[in-house]
C-alpha positions, 0 to 999 in steps of 0.5 A: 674595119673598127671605126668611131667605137674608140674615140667615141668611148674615150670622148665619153669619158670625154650636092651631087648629081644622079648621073655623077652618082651612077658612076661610082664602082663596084670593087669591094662591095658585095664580095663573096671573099671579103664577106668570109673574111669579115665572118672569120674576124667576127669569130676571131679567127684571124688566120683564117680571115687573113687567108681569106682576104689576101686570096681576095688581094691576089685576084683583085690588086687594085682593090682598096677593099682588100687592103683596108680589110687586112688593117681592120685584121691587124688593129682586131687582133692586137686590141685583143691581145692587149686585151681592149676588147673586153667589157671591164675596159669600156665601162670604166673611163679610168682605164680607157683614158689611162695613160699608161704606156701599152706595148705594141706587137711591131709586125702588127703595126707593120701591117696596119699601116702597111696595109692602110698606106696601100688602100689609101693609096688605091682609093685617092687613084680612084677619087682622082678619076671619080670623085663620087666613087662610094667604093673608094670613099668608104674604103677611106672612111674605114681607113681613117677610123682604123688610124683613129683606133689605133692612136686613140687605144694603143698609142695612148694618141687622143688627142691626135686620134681626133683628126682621124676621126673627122676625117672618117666622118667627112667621107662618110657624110659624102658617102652617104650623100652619093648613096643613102643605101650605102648602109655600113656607113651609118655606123659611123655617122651614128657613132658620131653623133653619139659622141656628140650628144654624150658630151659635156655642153661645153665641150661640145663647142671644141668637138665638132664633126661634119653634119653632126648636131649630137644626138644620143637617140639618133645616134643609136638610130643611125646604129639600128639601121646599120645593125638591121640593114648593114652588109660587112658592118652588121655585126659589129654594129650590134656589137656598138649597140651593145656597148652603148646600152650596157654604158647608158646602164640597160643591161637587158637591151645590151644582152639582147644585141649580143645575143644577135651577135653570139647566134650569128658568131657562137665561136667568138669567146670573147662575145660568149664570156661578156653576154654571160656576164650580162646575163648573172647581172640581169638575174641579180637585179631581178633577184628579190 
């Protein structure tokens, strides 16, 4: 479930009918187990979250929903345990852009792509028979972001990293095309335009994604939409807001969005330990 978070941080451093649109399904969206799976990934409660979602894959097989959540497990848990998750990593490009060789957990990657290769798989079957089916096209923007993540961070793959990501933001264009109301997507819509409008002028002639001008301000105002009005997506999209203040250098901003995060998950660690660093550096500045 991670989508352009990656890519953006290392590139920092670097018409459709109504009636075609009604047909879309239903799978995946809304569901209750799907919901409390996500809930446990939030906490870092990975067993649990795993438990969660293949009770969900046994019930509904033909979901792509249920496969791109075990992906979005497996990419969680290993940038954890490699220790890519904490706020040290993010605020220093040296170490995003490190060329140093990580050592991969190979059930994980096993599961990654196992998992990705199944809903993809699922989600082609379903745009074959709808092309305008929302729920297969943002289960392929979740997966292609979740092939982006893992090349861009684990494998040290940047540069190939970047084809996983437009095509992440082409279906989420198309998604988002289909239904505006599909509010998860604007996390990375917004998360495109953020990488746009952070790079250098010159650079931005070589990056390019699909209906994406680059604007910082609008970026950050895709990511309040989704961080406000997301389903699956909300919390993580606070957790991105986050990120982005604490790196355009407003630390009071950041903390409120992890305070938001930390009231909704307390039980994530990681969350608790950076929102308290946030906190000493906000009460330093203010320290005559």
């Amino acid at each position: 479930m991670i989508q352009l978070l990656f890519i953006a941080i290392c590139l920092v451093a670097i018409t459709v009918s109504p009636a075609a649109a009604a047909e879309k399904s239903q799978i995946g969206r809304d569901s209750s187990t799907i919901s409390d799976s996500f809930d446990a990934l939030y906490r870092f409660q990975f067993s649990k979250a795993r438990t969660v979602i293949h009770g969900h894959i046994k019930k509904y097989p033909q979901d792509p929903m249920g496969y791109a959540v075990v992906g979005s497990i497996a990419l969680f848990e290993e940038l954890d345990r490699l220790a890519l998750l904490e706020g040290e990593f993010f605020k220093d490009d040296d170490k995003i852009k490190s060329k140093q060789k990580l050592k991969p957990d190979p059930k994980l990657r096993e599961e990654l792509n196992q998992a990705i290769a199944k809903s993809q798989q699922l989600s082609q079957a379903m745009l074959a028979r709808n092309a305008n089916d929302t729920s297969a096209l943002f289960c392929m923007t979740i997966t292609e972001g979740l092939l982006m993540d893992y090349a861009s961070l684990v494998e040290k793959r940047h540069t190939a990293s970047l084809k996983h990501a437009r095509n992440s933001q082409s279906y989420a264009v198309l998604t988002l095309k289909i239904d505006p109301t599909y509010y998860d997507v604007y996390c990375t819509t917004g998360l495109s335009e953020y990488i746009l409008g952070s790079l250098p002028f010159f650079m931005r002639w070589f990056v390019k994604f699909e209906e994406t001008e680059g604007s910082k301000e609008e970026g950050l105002r895709k990511l309040q939409i989704a961080a406000t009005k997301g389903n699956y997506f909300k919390p993580f999209a606070k957790l991105l807001l986050a990120i982005f203040y604490l790196r355009q250098k407003d630390p009071v901003l950041s903390e409120r969005y992890l305070a938001q995060y930390e009231a909704m998950f307390p039980e994530n660690p990681l969350v608790r330990k950076e929102r308290k660093k946030l906190m000493e550096m906000i009460a330093s500045k203010e320290t005559p």
